[in-house]
DOVO-706169 format. One line per field, with one value per residue (C-alpha): x, y, z; residue number from 1. Coordinates in nm, 2 decimals, always signed. Layout:
c1 = (X / ...)
c2 = (Y / ...)
c3 = (Z / ...)
num = (NUM / ...)
//
This chain:
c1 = (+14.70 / +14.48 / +14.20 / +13.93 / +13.58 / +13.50 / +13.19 / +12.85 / +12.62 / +12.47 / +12.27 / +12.24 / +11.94 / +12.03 / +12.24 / +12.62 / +12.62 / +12.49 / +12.84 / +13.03 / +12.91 / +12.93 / +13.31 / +13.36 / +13.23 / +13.34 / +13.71 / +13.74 / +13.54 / +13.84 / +14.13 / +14.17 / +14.18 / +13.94 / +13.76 / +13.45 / +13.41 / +13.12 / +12.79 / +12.51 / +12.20 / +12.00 / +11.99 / +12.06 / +12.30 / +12.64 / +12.99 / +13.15 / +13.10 / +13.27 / +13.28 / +13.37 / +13.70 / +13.97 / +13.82 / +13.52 / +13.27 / +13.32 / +12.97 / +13.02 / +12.73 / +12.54 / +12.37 / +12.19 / +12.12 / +12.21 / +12.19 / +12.19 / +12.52 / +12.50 / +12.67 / +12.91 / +13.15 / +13.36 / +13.43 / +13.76 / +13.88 / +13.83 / +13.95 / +14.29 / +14.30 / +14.24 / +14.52 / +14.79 / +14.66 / +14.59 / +14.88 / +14.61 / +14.78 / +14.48 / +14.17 / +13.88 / +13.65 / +13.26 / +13.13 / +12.94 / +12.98 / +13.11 / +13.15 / +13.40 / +13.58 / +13.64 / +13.76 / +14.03 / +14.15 / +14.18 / +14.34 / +14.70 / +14.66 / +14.98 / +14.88 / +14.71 / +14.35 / +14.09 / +13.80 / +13.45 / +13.26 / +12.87 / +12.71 / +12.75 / +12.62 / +12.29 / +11.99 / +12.20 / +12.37 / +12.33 / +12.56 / +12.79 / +12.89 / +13.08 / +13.17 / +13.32 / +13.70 / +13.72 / +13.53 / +13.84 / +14.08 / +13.98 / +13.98 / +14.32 / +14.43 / +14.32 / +14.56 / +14.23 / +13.92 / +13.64 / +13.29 / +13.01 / +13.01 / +13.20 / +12.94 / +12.97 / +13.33 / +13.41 / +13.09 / +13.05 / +13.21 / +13.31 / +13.60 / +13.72 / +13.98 / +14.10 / +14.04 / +14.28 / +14.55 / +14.55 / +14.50 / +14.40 / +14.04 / +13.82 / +13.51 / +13.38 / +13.00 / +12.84 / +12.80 / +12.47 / +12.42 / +12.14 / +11.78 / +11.61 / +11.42 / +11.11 / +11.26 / +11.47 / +11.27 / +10.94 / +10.75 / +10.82 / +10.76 / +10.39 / +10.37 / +10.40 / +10.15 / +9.91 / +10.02 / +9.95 / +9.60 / +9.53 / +9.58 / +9.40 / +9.76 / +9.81 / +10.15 / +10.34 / +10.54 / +10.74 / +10.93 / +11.10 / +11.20 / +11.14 / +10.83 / +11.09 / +11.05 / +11.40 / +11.24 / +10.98 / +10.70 / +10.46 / +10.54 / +10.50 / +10.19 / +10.12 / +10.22 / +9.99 / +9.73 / +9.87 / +9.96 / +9.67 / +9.41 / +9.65 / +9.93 / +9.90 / +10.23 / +10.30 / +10.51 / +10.69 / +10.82 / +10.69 / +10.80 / +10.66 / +10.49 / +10.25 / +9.97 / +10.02 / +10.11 / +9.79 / +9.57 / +9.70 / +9.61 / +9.27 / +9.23 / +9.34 / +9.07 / +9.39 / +9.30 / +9.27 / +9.62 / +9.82 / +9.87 / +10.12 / +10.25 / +10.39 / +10.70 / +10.75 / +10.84 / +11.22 / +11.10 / +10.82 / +11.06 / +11.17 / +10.82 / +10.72 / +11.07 / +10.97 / +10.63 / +10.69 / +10.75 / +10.93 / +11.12 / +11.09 / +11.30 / +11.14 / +11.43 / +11.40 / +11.71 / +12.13 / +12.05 / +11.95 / +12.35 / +12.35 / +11.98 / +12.10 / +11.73 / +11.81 / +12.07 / +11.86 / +11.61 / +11.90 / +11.98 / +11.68 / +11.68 / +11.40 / +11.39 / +11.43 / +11.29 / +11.51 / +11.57 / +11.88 / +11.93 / +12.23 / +12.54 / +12.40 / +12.50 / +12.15 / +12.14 / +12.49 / +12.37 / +12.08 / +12.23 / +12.04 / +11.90 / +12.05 / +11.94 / +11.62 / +11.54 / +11.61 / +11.33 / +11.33 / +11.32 / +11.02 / +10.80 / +10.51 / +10.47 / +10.83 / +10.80 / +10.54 / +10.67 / +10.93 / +10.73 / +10.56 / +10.79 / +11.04 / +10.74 / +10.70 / +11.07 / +11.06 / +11.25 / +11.54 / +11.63 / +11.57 / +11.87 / +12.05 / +11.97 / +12.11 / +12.41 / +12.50 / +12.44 / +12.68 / +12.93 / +12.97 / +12.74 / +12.82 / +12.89 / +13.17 / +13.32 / +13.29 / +13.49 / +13.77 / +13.80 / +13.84 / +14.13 / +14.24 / +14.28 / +14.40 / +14.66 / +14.75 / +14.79 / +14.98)
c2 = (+2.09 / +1.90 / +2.05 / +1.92 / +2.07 / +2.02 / +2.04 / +2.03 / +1.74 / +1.53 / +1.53 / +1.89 / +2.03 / +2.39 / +2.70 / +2.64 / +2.29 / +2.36 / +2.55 / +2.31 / +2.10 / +2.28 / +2.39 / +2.03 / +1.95 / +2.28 / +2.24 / +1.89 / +1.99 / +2.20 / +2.01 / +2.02 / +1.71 / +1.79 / +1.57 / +1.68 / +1.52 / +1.56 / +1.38 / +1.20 / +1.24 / +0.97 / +0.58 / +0.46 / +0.78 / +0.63 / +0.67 / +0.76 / +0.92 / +0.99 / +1.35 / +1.38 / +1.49 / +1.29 / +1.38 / +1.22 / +1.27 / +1.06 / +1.08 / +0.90 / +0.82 / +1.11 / +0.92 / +1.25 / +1.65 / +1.88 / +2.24 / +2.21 / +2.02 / +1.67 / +1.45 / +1.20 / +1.09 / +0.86 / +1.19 / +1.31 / +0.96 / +0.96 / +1.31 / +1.23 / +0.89 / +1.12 / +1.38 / +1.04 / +0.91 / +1.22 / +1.48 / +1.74 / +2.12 / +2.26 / +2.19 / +2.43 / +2.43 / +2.58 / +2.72 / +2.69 / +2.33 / +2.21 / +1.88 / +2.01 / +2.24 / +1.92 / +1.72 / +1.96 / +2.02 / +1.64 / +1.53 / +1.60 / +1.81 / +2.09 / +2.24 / +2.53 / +2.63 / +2.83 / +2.91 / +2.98 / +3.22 / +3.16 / +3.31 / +3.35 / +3.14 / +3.35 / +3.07 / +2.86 / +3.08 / +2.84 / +2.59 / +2.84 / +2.94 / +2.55 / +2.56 / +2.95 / +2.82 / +2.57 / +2.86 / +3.10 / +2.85 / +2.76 / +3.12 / +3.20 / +2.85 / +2.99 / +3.06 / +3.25 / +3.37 / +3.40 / +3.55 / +3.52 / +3.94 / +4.20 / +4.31 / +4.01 / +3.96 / +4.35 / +4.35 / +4.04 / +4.07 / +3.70 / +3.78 / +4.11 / +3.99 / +3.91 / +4.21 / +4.33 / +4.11 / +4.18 / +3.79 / +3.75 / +3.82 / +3.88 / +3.71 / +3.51 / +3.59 / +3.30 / +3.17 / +3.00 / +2.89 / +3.06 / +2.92 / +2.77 / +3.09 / +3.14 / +3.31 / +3.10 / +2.78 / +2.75 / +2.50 / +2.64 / +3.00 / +2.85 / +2.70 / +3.05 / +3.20 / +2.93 / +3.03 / +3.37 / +3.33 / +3.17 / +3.43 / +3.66 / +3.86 / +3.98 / +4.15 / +3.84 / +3.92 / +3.59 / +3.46 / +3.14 / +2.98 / +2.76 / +2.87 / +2.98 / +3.26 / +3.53 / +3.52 / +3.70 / +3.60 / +3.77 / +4.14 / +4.03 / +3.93 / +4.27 / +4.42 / +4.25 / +4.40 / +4.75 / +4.65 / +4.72 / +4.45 / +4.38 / +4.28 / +3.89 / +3.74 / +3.41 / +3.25 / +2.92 / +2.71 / +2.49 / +2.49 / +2.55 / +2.83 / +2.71 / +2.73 / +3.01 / +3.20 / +3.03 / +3.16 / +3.51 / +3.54 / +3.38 / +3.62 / +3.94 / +3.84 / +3.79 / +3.51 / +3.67 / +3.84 / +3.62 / +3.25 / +2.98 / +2.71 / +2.48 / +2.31 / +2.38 / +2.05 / +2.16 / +2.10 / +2.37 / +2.67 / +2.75 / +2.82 / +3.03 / +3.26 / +3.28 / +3.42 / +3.68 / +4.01 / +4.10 / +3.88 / +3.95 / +3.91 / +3.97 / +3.85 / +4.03 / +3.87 / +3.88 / +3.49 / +3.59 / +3.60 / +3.62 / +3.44 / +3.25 / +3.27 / +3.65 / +3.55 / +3.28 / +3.57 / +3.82 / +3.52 / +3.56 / +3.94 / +3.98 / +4.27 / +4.25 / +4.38 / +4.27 / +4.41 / +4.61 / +4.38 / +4.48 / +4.34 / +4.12 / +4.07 / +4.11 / +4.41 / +4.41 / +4.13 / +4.34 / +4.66 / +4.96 / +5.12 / +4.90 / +4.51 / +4.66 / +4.87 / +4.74 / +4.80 / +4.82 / +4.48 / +4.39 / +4.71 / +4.62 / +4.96 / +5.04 / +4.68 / +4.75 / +5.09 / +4.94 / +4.70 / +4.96 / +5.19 / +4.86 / +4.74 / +5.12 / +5.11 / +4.73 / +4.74 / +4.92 / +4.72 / +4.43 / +4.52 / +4.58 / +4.26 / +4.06 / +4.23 / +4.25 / +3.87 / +3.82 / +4.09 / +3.88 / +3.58 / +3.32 / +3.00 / +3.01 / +3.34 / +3.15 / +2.87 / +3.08 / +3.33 / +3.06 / +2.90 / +3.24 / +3.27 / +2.92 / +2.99 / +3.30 / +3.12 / +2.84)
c3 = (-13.70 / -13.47 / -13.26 / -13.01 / -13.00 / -12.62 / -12.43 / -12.42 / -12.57 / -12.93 / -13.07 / -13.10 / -12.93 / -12.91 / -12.98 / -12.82 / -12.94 / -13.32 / -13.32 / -13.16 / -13.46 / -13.70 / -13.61 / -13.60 / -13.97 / -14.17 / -14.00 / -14.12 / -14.46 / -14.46 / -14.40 / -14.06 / -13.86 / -13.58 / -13.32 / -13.08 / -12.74 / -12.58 / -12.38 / -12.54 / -12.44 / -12.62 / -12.58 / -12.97 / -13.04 / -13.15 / -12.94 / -13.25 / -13.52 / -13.83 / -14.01 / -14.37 / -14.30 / -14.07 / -13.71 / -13.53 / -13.30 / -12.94 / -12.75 / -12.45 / -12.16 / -12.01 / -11.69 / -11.54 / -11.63 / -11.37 / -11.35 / -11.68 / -11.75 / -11.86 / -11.54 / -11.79 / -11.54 / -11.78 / -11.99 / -11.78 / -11.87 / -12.23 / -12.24 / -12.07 / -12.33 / -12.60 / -12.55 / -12.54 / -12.86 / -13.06 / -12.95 / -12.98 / -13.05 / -12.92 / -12.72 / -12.79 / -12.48 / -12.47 / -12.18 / -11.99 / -11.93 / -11.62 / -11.67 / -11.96 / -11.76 / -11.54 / -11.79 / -11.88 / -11.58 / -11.50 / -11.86 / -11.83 / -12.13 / -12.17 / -12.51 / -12.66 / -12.50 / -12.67 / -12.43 / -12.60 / -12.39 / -12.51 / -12.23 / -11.85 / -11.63 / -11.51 / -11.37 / -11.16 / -10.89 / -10.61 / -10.84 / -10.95 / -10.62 / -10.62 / -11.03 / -10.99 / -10.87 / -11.13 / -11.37 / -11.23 / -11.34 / -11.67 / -11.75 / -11.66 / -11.83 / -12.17 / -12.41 / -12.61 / -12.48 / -12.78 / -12.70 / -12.98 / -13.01 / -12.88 / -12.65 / -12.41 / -12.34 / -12.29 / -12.05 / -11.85 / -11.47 / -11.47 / -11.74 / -11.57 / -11.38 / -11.79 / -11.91 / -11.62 / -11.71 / -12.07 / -12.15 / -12.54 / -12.56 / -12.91 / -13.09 / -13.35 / -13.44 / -13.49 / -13.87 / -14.01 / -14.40 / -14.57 / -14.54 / -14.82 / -14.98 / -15.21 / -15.42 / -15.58 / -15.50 / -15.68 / -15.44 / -15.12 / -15.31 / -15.35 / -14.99 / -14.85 / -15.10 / -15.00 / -14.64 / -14.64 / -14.84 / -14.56 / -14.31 / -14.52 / -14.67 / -14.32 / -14.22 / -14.04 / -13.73 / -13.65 / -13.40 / -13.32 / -12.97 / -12.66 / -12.44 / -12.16 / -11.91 / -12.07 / -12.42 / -12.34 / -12.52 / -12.29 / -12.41 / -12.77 / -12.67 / -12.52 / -12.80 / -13.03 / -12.89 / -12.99 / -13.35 / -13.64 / -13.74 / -14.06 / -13.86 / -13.69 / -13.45 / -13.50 / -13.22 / -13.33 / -13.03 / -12.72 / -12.40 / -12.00 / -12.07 / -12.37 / -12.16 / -11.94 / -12.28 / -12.45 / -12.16 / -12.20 / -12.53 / -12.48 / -12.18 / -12.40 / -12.65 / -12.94 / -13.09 / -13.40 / -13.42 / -13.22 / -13.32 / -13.10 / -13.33 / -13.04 / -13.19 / -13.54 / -13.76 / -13.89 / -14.25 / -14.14 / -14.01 / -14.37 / -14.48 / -14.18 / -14.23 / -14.57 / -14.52 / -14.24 / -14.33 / -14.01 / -13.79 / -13.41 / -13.10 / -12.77 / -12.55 / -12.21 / -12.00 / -12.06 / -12.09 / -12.45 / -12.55 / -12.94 / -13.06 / -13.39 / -13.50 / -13.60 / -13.82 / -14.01 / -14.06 / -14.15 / -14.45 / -14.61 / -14.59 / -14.33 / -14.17 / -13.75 / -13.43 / -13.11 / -12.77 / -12.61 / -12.33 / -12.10 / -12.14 / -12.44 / -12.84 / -12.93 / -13.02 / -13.16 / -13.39 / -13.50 / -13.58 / -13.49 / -13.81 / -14.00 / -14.00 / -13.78 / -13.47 / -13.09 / -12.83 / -12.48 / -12.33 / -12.16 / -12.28 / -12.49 / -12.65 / -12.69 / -12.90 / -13.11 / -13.19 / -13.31 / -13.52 / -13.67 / -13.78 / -13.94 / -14.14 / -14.24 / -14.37 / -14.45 / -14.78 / -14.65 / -14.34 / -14.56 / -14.75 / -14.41 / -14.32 / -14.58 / -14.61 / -14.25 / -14.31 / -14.58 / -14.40 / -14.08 / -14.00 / -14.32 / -14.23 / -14.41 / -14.26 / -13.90 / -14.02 / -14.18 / -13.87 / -13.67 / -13.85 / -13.83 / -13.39 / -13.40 / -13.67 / -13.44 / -13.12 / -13.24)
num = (1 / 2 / 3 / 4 / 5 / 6 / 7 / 8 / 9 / 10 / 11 / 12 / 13 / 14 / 15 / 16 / 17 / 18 / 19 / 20 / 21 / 22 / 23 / 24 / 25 / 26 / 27 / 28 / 29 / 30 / 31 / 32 / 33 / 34 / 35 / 36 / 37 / 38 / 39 / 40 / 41 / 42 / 43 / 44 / 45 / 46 / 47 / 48 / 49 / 50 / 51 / 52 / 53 / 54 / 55 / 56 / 57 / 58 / 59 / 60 / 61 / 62 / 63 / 64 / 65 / 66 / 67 / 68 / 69 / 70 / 71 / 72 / 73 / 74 / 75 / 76 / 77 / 78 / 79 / 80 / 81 / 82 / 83 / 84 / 85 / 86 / 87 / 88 / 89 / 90 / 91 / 92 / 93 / 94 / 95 / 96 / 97 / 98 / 99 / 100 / 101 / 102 / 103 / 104 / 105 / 106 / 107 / 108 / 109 / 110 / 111 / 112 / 113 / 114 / 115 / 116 / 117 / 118 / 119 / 120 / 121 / 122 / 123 / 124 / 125 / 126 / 127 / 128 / 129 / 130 / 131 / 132 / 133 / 134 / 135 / 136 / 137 / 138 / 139 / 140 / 141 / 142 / 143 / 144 / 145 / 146 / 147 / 148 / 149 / 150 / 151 / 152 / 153 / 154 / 155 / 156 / 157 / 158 / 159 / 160 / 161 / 162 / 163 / 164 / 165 / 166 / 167 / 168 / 169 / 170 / 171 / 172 / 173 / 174 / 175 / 176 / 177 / 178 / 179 / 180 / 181 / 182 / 183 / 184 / 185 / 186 / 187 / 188 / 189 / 190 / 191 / 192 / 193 / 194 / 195 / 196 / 197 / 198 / 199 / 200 / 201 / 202 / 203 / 204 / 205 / 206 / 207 / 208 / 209 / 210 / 211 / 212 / 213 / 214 / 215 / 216 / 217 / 218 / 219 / 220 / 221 / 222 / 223 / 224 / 225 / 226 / 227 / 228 / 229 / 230 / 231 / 232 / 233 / 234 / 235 / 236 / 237 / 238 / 239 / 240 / 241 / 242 / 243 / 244 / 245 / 246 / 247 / 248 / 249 / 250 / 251 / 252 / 253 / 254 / 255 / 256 / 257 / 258 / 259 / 260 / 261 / 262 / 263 / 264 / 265 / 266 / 267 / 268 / 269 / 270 / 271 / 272 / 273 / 274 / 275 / 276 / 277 / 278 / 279 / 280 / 281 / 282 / 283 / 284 / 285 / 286 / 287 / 288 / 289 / 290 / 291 / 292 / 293 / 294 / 295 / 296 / 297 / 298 / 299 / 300 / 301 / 302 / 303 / 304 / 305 / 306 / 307 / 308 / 309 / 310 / 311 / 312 / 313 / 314 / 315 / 316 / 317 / 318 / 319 / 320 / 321 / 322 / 323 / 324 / 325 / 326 / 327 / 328 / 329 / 330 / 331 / 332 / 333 / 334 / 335 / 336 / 337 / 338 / 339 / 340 / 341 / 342 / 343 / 344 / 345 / 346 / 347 / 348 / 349 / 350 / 351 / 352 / 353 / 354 / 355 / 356 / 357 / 358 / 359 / 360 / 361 / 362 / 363 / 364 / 365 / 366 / 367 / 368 / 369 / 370 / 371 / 372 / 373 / 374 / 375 / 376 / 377 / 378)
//
């Protein structure tokens, strides 16, 4: 079998093409000869790249980001090189991507097409007005149309028409490996105790993401304020709104029980995931598709609060009453509420939480179910 991880950019930066990646190494860890095409985005970043297995990595020359696609117009050429040399049986395409989408349709390619529906495309309107034929085509190209949950690809309007028609639609939840925990590691196990010494054996509510207006870090702010003195939120993550968010808290008098890391060194995130006792979600928008920073909690048994945004996986990801409890999105009492009564329960959607992780979101249970739809469509 040979398969083509298509889309999106490298290095990785972000949620759609960490699994791009890692498809491409645990397939080829695996046996299976795969290759990922896709833009680079940094001046030094090699054209090719080698994975431990037979496939490798072709990064070829982003010169502009718009709409948030990477412009790489040589990539429809190397695509349609590609396909002559490598006789690919299928192509696995991640959307949204335009520039992908492109290349597909341009390459000549005849074989098997898996289409990887990560989220609809929600900020750019204006653009998606021009990318919605080629969108329309893709989707009916598809041999296999994957969402990251259930939730999304029985619920979003741009794949009714599929739904209609019966095509092949179904989902493979996203898979992470397990974080490095305390428990079993006796250095980072004293890090956190130094760590929450230090913020005086407080109840840590934690969350992890870009500054950005959909993950609404605003009504976790709010919501601090309604939480008890032994409770502090800790908000990993920079972005535009750092200092609109830092102003807010200074304004609300939260100094004290609200603390903004900015960006969080990656050898850092282990130590914070460790030490909370809850991990927290505030995600008010359907741009919000899966959040993968659930599931890393969910690997070290934390217990979660996330929101029931419509037409979203979030809430699918974090099982209601199970892994945690799902507020509304956007409501800063409805949030704490929900804070309050998981930390009162803590122990039991702890367990949840790490078995709903090692029922569904393993690394290694990605990889197999994925060799599993290919295996079925070819």
């Amino acid at each position: 079998m040979k398969v083509l991880q298509l889309g999106k950019f490298y290095p990785v930066r972000g949620g759609v093409e960490k699994v791009m990646y890692d498809l491409f190494e645990g397939l080829n860890a695996d046996g299976i000869h795969c290759d990922m095409l896709c833009a680079r985005i940094e001046e030094g970043t090699p054209e090719c790249v080698p994975s431990a297995g037979s496939g490798r990595l072709v990064a070829v020359k982003a010169l502009a980001k718009l709409a948030g696609t990477m412009i790489a117009p040589s990539m429809p050429r190397r695509l349609r090189r590609l396909v002559r040399e490598e006789n690919y049986d299928l192509i696995h395409v991640h959307h949204p991507d335009p520039m992908a989408a492109l290349s597909l349709l341009l390459s000549g390619y005849k074989g098997k097409v898996v289409l990887h529906w990560h989220s609809d495309i929600l900020s750019q309107k204006f653009f998606l007005a021009f990318y919605k034929p080629l969108q329309n085509w893709l989707i009916r190209r598809a041999d296999l149309i994957l969402g990251t949950t259930p939730v999304y690809v029985e619920q979003s309007p741009h794949l009714a028409a599929a739904r209609a028609s019966h095509k092949r639609i179904s989902f493979l939840p996203i898979g992470v490996r397990p974080l490095r925990n305390a428990a079993s590691d006796a250095s980072l196990a004293a890090e956190v105790g130094r760590l929450r010494s230090e913020l005086g054996g407080r109840r840590i509510i934690f969350s992890l993401g870009r500054l950005i207006p959909y993950k609404g870090y605003e009504t976790l702010i709010e919501a601090a304020a309604l939480l008890p003195d032994d409770c502090i939120v800790v908000i990993g993550g920079g972005g535009p709104l750092e200092a609109s968010l830092r102003a807010k808290v200074s304004d609300m008098g939260l100094e004290d029980k609200v603390r903004l890391l900015s960006r969080v060194p990656d050898g850092e995130t282990d130590l914070w995931y460790n030490a909370c006792d809850l991990f927290c979600m505030s995600s008010v928008w359907k741009t919000e598709a899966f959040g993968i920073v659930q599931i890393e909690a969910m690997s070290l048994g934390k217990p979660l609060v996330a929101t029931r945004i419509p037409e979203s996986g979030v809430s699918w990801v974090n099982e209601e009453g199970v892994s945690g409890l799902n507020a509304e999105p956007g409501d800063p009492r409805s949030l704490a509420d929900c804070i309050l009564a998981v930390l009162e329960d803590a122990e039991k959607y702890s367990l949840g939480a790490a078995q709903r992780y090692a029922a569904n979101f393993t690394y290694g249970r990605m990889i197999e179910r994925c060799k599993d739809f290919y295996g079925k469509i070819l």
